[in-house]
C-alpha positions, 0 to 999 in steps of 0.5 A, spaced: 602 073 952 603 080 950 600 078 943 594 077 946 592 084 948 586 086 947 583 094 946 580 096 952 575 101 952 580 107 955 585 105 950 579 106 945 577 113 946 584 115 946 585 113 939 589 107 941 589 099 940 593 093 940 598 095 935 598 102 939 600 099 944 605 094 942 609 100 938 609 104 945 612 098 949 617 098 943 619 105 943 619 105 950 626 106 955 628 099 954 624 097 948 626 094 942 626 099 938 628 105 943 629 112 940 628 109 933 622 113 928 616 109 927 616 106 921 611 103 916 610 100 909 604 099 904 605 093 900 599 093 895 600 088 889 599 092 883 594 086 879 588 091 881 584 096 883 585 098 891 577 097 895 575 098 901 578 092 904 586 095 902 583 101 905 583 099 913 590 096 912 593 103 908 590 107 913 592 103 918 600 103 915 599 110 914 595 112 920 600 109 925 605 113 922 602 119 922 600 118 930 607 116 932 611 122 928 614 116 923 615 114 916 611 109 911 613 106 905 609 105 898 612 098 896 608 095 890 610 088 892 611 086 884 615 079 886 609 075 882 610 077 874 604 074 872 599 079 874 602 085 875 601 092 870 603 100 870 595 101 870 595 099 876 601 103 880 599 109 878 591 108 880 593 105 886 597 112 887 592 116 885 586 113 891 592 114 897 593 121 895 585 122 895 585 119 902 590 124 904 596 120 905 603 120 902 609 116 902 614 122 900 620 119 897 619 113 899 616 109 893 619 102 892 618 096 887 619 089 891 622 087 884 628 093 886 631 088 890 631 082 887 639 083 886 639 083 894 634 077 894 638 073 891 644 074 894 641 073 901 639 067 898 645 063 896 647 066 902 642 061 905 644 055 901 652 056 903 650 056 911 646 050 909 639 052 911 637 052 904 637 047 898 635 045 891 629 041 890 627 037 884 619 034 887 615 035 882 608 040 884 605 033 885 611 030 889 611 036 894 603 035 896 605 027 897 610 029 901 608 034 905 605 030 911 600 030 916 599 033 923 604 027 927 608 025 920 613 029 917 615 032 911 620 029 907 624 031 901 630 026 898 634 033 897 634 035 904 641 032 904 644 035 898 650 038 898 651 046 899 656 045 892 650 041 888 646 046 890 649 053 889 650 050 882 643 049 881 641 055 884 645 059 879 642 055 873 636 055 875 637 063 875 640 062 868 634 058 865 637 052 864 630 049 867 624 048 866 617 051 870 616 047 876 623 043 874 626 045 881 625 049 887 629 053 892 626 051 899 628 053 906 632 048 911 627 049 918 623 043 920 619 038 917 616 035 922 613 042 924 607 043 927 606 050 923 606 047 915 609 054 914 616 052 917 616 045 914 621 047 909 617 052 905 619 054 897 623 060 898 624 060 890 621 058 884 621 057 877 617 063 872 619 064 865 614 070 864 616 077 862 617 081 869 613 087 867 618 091 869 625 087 867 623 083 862 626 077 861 632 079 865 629 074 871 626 066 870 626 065 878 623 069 883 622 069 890 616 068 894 612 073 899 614 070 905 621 070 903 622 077 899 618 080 904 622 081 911 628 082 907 625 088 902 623 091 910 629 090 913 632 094 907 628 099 907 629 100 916 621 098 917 620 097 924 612 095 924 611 091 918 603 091 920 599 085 916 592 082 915 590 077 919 592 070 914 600 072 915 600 070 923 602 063 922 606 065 916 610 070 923 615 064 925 618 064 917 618 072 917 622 072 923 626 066 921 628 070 914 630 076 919 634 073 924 638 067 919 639 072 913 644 078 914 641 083 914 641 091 917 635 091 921 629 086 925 623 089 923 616 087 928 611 083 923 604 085 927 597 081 924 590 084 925 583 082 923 581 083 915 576 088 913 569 084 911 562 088 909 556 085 907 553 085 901 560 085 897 566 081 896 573 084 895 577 077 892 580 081 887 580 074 883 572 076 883 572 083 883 576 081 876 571 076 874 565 081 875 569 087 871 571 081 865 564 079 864 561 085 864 557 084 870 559 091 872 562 097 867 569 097 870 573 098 875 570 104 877 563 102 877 560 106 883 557 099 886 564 096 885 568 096 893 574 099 889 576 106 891 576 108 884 569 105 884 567 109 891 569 116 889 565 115 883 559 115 886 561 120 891 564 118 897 569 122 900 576 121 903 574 124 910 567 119 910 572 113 908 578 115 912 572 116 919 569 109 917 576 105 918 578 109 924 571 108 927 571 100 926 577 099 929 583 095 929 581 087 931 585 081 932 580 077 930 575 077 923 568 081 923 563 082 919 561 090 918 554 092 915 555 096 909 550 101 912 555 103 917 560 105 910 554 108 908 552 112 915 558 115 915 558 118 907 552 121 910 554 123 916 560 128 913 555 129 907 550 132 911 555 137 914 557 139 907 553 138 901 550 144 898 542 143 899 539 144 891 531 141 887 531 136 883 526 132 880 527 125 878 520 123 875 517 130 873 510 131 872 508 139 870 505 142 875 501 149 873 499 156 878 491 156 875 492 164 879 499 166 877 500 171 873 502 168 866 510 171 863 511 173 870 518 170 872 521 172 880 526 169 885 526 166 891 531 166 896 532 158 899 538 156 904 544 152 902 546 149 907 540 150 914 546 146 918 552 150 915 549 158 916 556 161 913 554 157 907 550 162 905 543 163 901 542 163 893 537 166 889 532 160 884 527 162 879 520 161 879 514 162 875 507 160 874 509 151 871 514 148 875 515 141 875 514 136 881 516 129 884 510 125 880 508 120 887 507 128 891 500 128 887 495 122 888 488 123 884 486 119 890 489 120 896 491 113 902 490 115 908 495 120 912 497 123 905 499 129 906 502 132 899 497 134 893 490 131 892 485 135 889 481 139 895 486 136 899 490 141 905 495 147 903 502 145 902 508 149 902 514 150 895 520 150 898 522 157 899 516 160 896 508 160 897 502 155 899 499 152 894 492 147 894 491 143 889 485 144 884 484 138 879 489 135 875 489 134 867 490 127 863 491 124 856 488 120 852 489 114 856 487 117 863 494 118 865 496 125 870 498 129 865 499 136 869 497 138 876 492 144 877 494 148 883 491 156 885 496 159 889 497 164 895 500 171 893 500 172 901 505 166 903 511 168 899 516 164 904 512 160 905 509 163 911 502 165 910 500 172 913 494 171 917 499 165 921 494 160 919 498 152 920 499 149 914 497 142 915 501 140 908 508 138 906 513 142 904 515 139 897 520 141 892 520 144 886 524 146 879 522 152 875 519 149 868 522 155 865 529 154 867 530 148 868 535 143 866 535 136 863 539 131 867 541 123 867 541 120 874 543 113 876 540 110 882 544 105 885 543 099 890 548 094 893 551 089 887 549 083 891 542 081 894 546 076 898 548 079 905 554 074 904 556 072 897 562 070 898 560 065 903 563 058 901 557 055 899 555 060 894 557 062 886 558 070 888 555 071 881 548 068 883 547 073 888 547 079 885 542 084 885 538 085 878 535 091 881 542 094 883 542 100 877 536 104 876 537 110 870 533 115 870 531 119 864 529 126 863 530 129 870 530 135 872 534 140 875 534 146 878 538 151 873 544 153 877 547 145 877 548 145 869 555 149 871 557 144 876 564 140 874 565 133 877 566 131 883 561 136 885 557 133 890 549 136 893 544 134 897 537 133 892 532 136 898 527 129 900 531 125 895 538 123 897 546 125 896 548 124 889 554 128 886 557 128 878 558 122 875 566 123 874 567 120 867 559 120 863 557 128 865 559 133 860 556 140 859 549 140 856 549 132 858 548 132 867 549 125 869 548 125 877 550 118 881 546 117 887 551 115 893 547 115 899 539 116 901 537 121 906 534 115 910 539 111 915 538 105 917 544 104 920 543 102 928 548 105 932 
């Protein structure tokens, strides 16, 4: 069967796959939708905050339309009015337009067609394949059947009349929650439970959160949803993987409702990452609970939440192109999202120093008030980046673990008598001794310099068997807070059936770093601005805490990659 195509290795390098090629195929000479646009729908529901696993799917949506020419459509599926709320709308037009998407004036309610919803509904009932049903939730799973034993419903029967008046009082809330249902006339005896005349409609009294009360029956996914594409003249409704038995319904909606276009439903693996859940039920619980400190907490998988931390469209937008599209569910490992934030970031971040556990370093033989400039590059993968001019005087600060009193084997950055190291941009030094307080703690690093190194190439050409260690000017550093964050759960697979999620997190995920020091040209970055810490990693502003004269500094990714390729 066509449906069972598999992405060939060709088809891959083309930037192709499955569904490519079902809408090639259908866009072709003789196809069904030949001569037509392409045309895609996004339909989040707006009762969260996007994440990582929307993020395939919009790609998908959007990215397929964007291949062939065609159109997508911004649809909040907002059929549910227990859930839904404006804060989310707008966030969830916010993370689509920093991916780089956009819908046009395609922008849509799901709600806007509940007048037409229910009008094709009684146009159902009046074609006898739909009807009123007064099981109650605990009749309904009773009769449900099994495999080999039908369904049954005492209403099946009921008179096209009897049910169009019902229907209408239903409507206008004569009845209570759970009193009756609207159910589609199909098959009880169905192999697929989804045909076995499914809810159609129910009945909610909440307040819609854009109708008010106006509504008290509302129509359930599998039947709003092929009707509201129709409308709208999708021609690839393109769907996570859960939705392929619901196929048959869809289909069936579409061919028994009148209705101006036939879309095509196409199904394809969900997103999973290890060491993260994305149930938005749970994504919520961790946020009521205050196990994380919002929606937009940099350890959370929401857009929101990966922006903050300093992830980029580009790096996102290449993780969901590179992990493909699949018919069938996979794990990815979170390194790979994390490989490619790394990847884009080491072509574009601006290389700075920064210290995050600082201990004073002094220049025994460097003239005291001096104060000079050294030249250190921005960027050493991108020469057009330019080069910039740091401050360097006789105390500087360096990373407290660059000194040992005592040295371990291979240790090669400062130790008293030890070999010669290189400051990043300026001179060789060699470590003299150190100082200590009162409880025998290092305190300050004592170093002699070489006047004739500066660059940190020493005149005679001798090699240096040191390291090359970064520095900030004590002088004119500035204070910075940074947060280091891990993965939210210790688990690789905390959503796995057997588990409470919430004991799988990692107590050690955030580490806050006070007194930091950076060097003094970041105290005028302006969130979302994002460096490179030379030695320590990818960090950018945090975009909601940092503040003049008050830096904070998100580590989004570390320097080592462990992803393996």
């Amino acid at each position: 069967m066509a449906e069972d195509v598999k992405t060939t290795r060709e088809e891959a390098a083309e930037g192709r796959n499955f569904i490519h090629v079902f809408i090639e195929e259908d866009i072709a000479p003789g196809g069904q939708y030949e001569g037509m646009t392409v045309h895609t729908r996004f339909p989040p529901e707006p009762n969260g905050y996007l994440h990582i696993g929307h993020c395939k799917a919009l790609t998908i949506d959007f990215g397929t339309a964007e291949k062939y020419g065609g159109l997508c459509n911004l649809r909040m599926d907002d059929t549910n009015p227990t859930k839904e709320d404006e804060e989310f709308v707008e966030a969830i037009k916010e993370d689509i337009h920093w991916l780089g998407f956009d819908w046009g004036d395609r922008f849509f309610y799901g709600s806007d067609y509940f007048e037409e919803d229910y009008r094709q509904a009684v146009g159902l009932i009046k074609k006898g394949l739909a009807y009123v049903c007064q099981l109650s939730p605990e009749e309904f799973k009773e009769y449900r059947g099994s495999v080999g034993v039908p369904a049954r419903s005492p209403y099946r029967d009921r008179p096209i009349e009897e049910s169009l008046d019902l229907f209408e009082r239903m409507k206008n809330g004569e009845f209570p929650d759970g009193a009756m249902t609207l159910r589609a006339r199909i098959d009880l005896a169905s192999g697929n439970f989804n045909m076995r005349d499914p809810v159609i409609y129910r009945i909610n009294h909440l307040p819609h959160h854009r109708y008010g009360d106006k509504w008290c029956i509302y129509p359930m996914y599998d039947f709003a949803h092929p009707i509201q594409d129709a409308l709208e003249g999708i021609t690839h409704s393109l769907c996570s993987l859960e939705f392929e038995n619901h196929r048959p319904l869809y289909n069936w909606v579409v061919d028994n409702c009148d209705l101006p276009a036939k879309p095509r439903q196409i199904e394809f693996a969900r997103l999973g990452i290890d060491h993260t859940v994305m149930s938005k039920r749970k994504l919520r619980r961790l946020v009521e609970e205050r196990r994380v400190s919002g929606w937009d907490d940099p350890r959370m998988p929401t857009l929101c939440g990966l922006r903050r931390r300093g992830y980029t469209p580009r790096s996102i937008r290449n993780f969901c192109e590179r992990i493909g599209v699949a018919k069938s569910a996979n794990i990815v490992e979170y390194g790979f999202l994390e490989h490619c934030l790394r990847e884009d970031l080491n072509e574009t971040a601006e290389r700075v120093m920064a210290v995050l556990r600082p201990i004073k370093l002094t220049i025994t033989n460097y003239p005291e008030g001096k104060t000079e400039t050294v030249t250190v590059e921005n960027n050493p993968v991108d020469p057009a980046a330019g080069t910039r001019e740091v401050a360097f005087s006789r105390t500087l600060w360096i990373e407290a673990d660059d000194f040992l009193e005592t040295p371990v084997p291979k240790y090669k950055r400062l130790y008293p008598g030890g070999p010669e190291c290189r400051l990043k941009g300026a001179y060789l030094i060699t470590c003299t001794s150190c100082v200590k307080d009162e409880s025998g703690n290092v305190v300050e690093v004592l170093c002699e310099y070489d006047p004739a190194s500066r660059g940190g190439d020493p005149a005679d050409g001798r090699k240096v068997k040191g390291a090359t260690l970064h520095w900030v000017d004590a002088e004119t550093a500035v204070d910075a807070e940074v947060r280091l964050y891990d993965n939210l759960f210790a688990d690789e697979a905390p959503d796995a059936a057997d588990k409470d999620f919430i004991d799988c997190l990692n107590p050690n995920s955030l580490e806050v770093l006070t007194g930091c020091k950076a060097e003094a040209g970041l105290a005028e970055a302006v969130a979302p601005a994002g460096f490179q810490f030379m030695r320590l990693g990818y960090f950018c502003l945090d975009n909601k805490d940092s503040k003049p004269g008050h830096l904070v500094f998100n580590r989004s990714v570390s320097l080592k990659d462990s992803f393996k390729k």
